[in-house]
N, C-alpha and C positions, 0 to 999 in steps of 0.2 A: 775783808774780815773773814775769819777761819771760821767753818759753820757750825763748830760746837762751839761759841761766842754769842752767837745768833741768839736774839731772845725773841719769844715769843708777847705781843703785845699784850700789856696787863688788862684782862677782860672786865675787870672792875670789881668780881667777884671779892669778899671777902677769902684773906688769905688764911686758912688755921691746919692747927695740926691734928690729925687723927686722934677724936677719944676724948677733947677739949670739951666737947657740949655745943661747939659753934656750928650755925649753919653754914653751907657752903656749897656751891655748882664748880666741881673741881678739876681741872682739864691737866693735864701732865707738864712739867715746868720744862720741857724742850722740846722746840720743833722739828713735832713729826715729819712734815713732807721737806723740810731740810734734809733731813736725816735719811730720807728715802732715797731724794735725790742723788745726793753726794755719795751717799755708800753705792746702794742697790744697783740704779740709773747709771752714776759714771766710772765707779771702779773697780777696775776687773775683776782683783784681787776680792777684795770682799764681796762681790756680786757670785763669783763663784764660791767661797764657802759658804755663804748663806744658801745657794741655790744646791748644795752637797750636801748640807745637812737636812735639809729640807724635804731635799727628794729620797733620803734616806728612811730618813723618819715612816714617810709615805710610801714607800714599798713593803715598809710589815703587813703580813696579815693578820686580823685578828680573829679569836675564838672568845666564844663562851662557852665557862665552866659551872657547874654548881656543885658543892661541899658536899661531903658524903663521910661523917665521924667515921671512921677506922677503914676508910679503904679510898684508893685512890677517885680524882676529881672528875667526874663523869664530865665528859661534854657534852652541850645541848648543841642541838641541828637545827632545832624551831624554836622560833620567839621572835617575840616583833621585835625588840633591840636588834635581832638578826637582819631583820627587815630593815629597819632604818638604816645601817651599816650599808646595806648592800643598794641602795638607794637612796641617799640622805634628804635630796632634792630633785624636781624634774631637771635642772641644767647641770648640776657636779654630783662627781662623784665621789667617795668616802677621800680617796688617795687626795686628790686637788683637794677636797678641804684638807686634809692634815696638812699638804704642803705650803699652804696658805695659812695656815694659824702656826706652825713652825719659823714660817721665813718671817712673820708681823712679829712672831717674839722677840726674834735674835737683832730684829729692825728700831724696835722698838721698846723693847722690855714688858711690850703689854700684846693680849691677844685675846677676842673674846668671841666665842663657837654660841648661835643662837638656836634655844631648838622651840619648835611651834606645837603646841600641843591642841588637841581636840578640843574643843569647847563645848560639844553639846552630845549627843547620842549614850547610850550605854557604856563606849568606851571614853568616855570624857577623862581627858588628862593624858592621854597616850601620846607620846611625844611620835609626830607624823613626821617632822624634817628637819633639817642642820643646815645653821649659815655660815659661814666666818664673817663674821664684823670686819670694817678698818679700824683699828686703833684712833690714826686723826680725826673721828666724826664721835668720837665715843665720851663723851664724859660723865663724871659721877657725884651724883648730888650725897651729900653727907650731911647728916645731923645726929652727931653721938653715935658716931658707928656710919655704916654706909646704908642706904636708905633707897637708892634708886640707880639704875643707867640709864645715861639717854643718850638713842644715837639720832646726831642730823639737830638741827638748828629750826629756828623757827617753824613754819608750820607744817613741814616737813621730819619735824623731831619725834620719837616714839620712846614713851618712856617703860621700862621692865621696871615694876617694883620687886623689894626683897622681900618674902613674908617674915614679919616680924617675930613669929613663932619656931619657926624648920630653917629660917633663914636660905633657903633656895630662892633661887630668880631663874628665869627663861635666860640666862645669860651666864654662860663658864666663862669667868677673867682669868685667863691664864698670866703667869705676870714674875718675874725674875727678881730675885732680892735687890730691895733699895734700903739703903742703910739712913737713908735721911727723909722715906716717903713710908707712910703707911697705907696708903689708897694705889699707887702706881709705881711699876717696876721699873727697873734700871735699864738702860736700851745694852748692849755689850757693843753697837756702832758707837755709841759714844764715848766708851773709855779706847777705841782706837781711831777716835776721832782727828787727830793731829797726824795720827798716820796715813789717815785715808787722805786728807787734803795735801798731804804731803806727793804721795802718788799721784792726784788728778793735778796738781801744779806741775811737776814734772815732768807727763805727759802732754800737757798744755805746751812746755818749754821746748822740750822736743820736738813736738810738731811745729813749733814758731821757727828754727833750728833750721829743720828740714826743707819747710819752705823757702828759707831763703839762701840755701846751698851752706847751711851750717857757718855762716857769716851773720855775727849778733849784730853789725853794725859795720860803716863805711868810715874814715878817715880821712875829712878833706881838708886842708892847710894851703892858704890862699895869703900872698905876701902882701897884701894890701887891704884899703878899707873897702867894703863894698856899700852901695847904695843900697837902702832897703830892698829896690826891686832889683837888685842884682841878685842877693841874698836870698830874698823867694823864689826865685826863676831857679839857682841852683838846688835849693831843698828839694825845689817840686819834682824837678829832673833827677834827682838821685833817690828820692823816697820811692814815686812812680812810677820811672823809666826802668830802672835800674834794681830793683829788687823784688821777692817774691819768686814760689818756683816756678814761674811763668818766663822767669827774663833769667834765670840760674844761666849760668857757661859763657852768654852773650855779651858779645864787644859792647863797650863803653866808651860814647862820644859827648864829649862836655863843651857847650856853648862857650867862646871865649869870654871872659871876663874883661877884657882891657888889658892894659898893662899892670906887669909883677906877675911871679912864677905861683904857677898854680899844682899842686901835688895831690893826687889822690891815692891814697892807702887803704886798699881791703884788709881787714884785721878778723881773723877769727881762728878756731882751734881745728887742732890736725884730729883726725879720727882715734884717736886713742887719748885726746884730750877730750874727746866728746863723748867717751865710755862712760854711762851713768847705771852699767847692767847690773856690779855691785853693788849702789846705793837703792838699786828698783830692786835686787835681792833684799835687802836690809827689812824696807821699808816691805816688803810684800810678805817677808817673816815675820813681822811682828802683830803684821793685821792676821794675819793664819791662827798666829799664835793664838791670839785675842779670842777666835771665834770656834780655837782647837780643830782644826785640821793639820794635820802635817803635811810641809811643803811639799814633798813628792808626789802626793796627790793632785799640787797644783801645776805639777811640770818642772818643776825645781827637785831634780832626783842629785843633782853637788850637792844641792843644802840643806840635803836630810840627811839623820846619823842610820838610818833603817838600812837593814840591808837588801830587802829585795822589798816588792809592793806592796807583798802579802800582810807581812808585818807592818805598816805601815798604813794598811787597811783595818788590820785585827787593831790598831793604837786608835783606830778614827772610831769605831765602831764601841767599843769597850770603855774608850774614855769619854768622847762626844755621845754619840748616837744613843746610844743605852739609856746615859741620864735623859734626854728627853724622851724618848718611848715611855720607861716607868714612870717620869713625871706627867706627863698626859695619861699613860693606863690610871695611874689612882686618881688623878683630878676629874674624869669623866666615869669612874665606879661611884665615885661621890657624889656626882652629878645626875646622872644617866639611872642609876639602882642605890638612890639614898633610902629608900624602902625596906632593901632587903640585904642582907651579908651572906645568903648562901648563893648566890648566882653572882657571877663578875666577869668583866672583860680582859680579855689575857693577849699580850701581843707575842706572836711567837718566835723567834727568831732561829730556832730550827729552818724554816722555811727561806729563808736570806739567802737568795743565790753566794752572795758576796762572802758568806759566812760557809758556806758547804765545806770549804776543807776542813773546818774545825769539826764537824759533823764526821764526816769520814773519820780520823783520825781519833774518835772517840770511840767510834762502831770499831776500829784495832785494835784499840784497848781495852775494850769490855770484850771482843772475840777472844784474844791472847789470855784473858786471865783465869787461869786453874781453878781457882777457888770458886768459881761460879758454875752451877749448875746450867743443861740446855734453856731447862725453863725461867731461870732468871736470866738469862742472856737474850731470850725470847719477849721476857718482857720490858726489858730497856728497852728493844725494838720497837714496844709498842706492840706486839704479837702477842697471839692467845696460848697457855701453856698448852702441852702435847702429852700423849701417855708416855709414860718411861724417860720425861725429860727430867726429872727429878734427880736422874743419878748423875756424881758429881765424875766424870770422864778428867781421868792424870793419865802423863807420860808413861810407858809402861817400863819404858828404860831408867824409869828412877827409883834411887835404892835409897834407904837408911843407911844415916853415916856408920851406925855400929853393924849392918849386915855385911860391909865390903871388907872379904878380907886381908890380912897382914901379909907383907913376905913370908913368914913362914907355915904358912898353912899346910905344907909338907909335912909337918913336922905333927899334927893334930892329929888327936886318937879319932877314929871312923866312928860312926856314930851305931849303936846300938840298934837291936829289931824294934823294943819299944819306941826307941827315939824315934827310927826312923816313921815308924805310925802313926805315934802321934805327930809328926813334922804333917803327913800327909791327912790327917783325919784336922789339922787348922786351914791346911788349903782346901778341903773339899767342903768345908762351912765357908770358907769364906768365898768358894766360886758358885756355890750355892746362893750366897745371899746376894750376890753379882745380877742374878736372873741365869745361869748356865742350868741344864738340863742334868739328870743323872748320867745318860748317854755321853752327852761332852768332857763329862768330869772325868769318868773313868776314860775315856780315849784318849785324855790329857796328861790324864795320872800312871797313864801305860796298861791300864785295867783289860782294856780291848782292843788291841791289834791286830785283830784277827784278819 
């Protein structure tokens, strides 16, 4: 049976729906470690987009900011939030938890980051470490709203209440849209679920295939009736002897049967009847799809339309990647600083090896552009303005369309002593207001050639 079929044993629990009034200890209506197995455990294809976006996610770094009305957001250097970040627990690290509450999502539809706060001293409440929960051990008791988590089973179980008032719990459920659950989210293994079992059959068949010299089966035609133990003697000999890639190439000697004409037929397909590379494209497109990576990331560069990696990588990161970074930076602002709205956690993606050419390629376009002054060019950099960066530096080869003259300009009357002084009394204000010296002006102006 296909594992998204698979039902999980009914716990006996009352069944209700969010918001009813009924109580209820609620565990998720598909099985988790099916779903682990068959996707994560046995199939490439989905084993590697989940383990790609996963590790993506987990390569951001992050900063804290705090709000500052009418100028830009200062970052802090020190703070325990910083601390925890940078230590979340004595065995992981920040990256490994995110990688592990990423891949439990996309596994699952559910993912729940545990943090342990002080209990007792002056700093009572400071959140000291961070866990990723499994989803499979996690359930949530409900009465009129959600009420409690408990992870682990009997006397092993630990329950996170919600306060009734702030609604926080020691427990962020991260958790994907379900359109028919209001307590637990949609796994996205399971709406490519038919595709994943599709691929681990196929690769099952293959390797049954291979072992036995790509021959599905033997053809034997015997002109006579055989005795039961005739009849076993030959199965045992042709099942045993004779097949398996242990006996592939090797002669084949058949115990006489008696009389009547005995005929054995090997039957199976030529190597280009046994091409299933198309249909493992088909099937490993659609699971990609599902989980948004594009094929060329997974080694399938035919059956991507991108034209080189680059793009292809900027399509993973912009349309996958992104939304989960924002969707954990505000789920853990929420979490982490429900206290306060002028400090937050910013993931930066400046910093993304993977992402540096788009970086480059913005630092040529904010150089190239005229219209910008040093010191606002200084400060996209993130640099501190300078004296004299203020003035706005144009081409000098560039004219107004009405200063360039006509073909006939031979033809124009000279211009007069007034004219001509005043011509020269708007340049010497205007190299004046430039920062030019008196001395330059006039050695400019032809004043001092001496």
């Amino acid at each position: 049976m296909a594992f998204w079929n698979r039902k999980k044993k009914e716990s006996g629990a009352v069944s209700i729906i969010y918001g009813d009034g009924f109580y209820s200890i609620r565990t998720p209506r598909y099985d988790a470690e099916k779903l682990a197995k068959e996707s994560y455990c046995r199939n490439v294809i989905a084993f590697k987009c989940i383990d790609k976006i996963a590790k993506a996610v987990a390569s951001v770094p992050w900063f804290l900011y705090k709000k500052i009305a009418g100028e830009d957001d200062e970052r802090i250097l020190n703070h325990p939030v910083l601390e925890l970040l940078a230590r979340p627990n004595p065995i992981e690290s920040f990256p490994i938890i995110m990688e592990k509450l990423i891949a439990f999502l996309l596994i699952n539809g559910n993912s729940y980051l545990e943090r342990v706060q002080l209990k007792t001293g002056k700093n009572i409440g400071l959140v000291k470490e961070l866990y990723s929960l499994r989803p499979d051990k996690m359930s949530i008791e409900v009465d009129n709203g959600i009420k409690a988590y408990i992870y682990g089973t009997g006397i092993h179980k630990k329950i996170y209440p919600i306060d009734p008032v702030t609604g926080q719990a020691n427990i962020l459920h991260l958790k994907t849209f379900h359109p028919l659950d209001d307590v637990f989210g949609w796994p996205i293994t399971q709406s490519s679920a038919q595709d994943i079992d599709t691929g681990n059959d196929m690769s099952v068949w293959n390797r049954s295939l291979v072992k036995n010299s790509a021959r599905p089966g033997t053809l034997v035609t015997i002109e006579k009736s055989l005795t039961t133990e005739q009849y076993s003697r030959i199965k045992e000999q042709m099942s045993k002897k004779h097949s398996g890639s242990d006996n592939a190439g090797k002669m084949m000697v058949l115990e006489g049967v008696g009389e009547g004409k005995t005929t054995i037929t090997p039957w199976g397909w030529s190597p280009k009847e046994m091409d299933f590379n198309e249909s493992e494209r088909n099937v490993a497109r659609r699971i990609a799809s599902a989980y948004g990576v594009p094929m060329q990331l997974l080694g399938y560069p035919e059956a991507s339309s991108y034209n080189n990696m680059a793009e292809a990588n900027d399509s993973f990161w912009e349309d996958t990647v992104n939304w989960y970074i924002k969707m954990v930076q505000a789920e853990l602002n929420n979490w982490l600083l429900h206290d306060t709205t002028e400090i937050y956690l910013k993931a930066s993606l400046d910093d993304v090896p993977a992402l540096a050419h788009k970086k480059v390629n913005a630092w040529k376009m904010v150089d190239s552009a005229s219209f910008l002054t040093i010191n606002e060019k200084r400060k996209e950099a993130g640099l501190d303005s300078i004296a004299g960066g203020d003035i706005l530096l144009v081409n000098g080869s560039l004219q107004p369309l009405g200063a360039i003259p006509d073909d006939n300009f031979e033809d124009e009357e000279p211009l007069t002593e007034d004219e001509v002084a005043a011509e020269e009394e708007i340049a010497k204000n205007l190299l004046l207001e430039s920062g030019f010296c008196q001395e330059s002006i006039e050695r400019f102006l032809g004043y001092n050639n001496d």
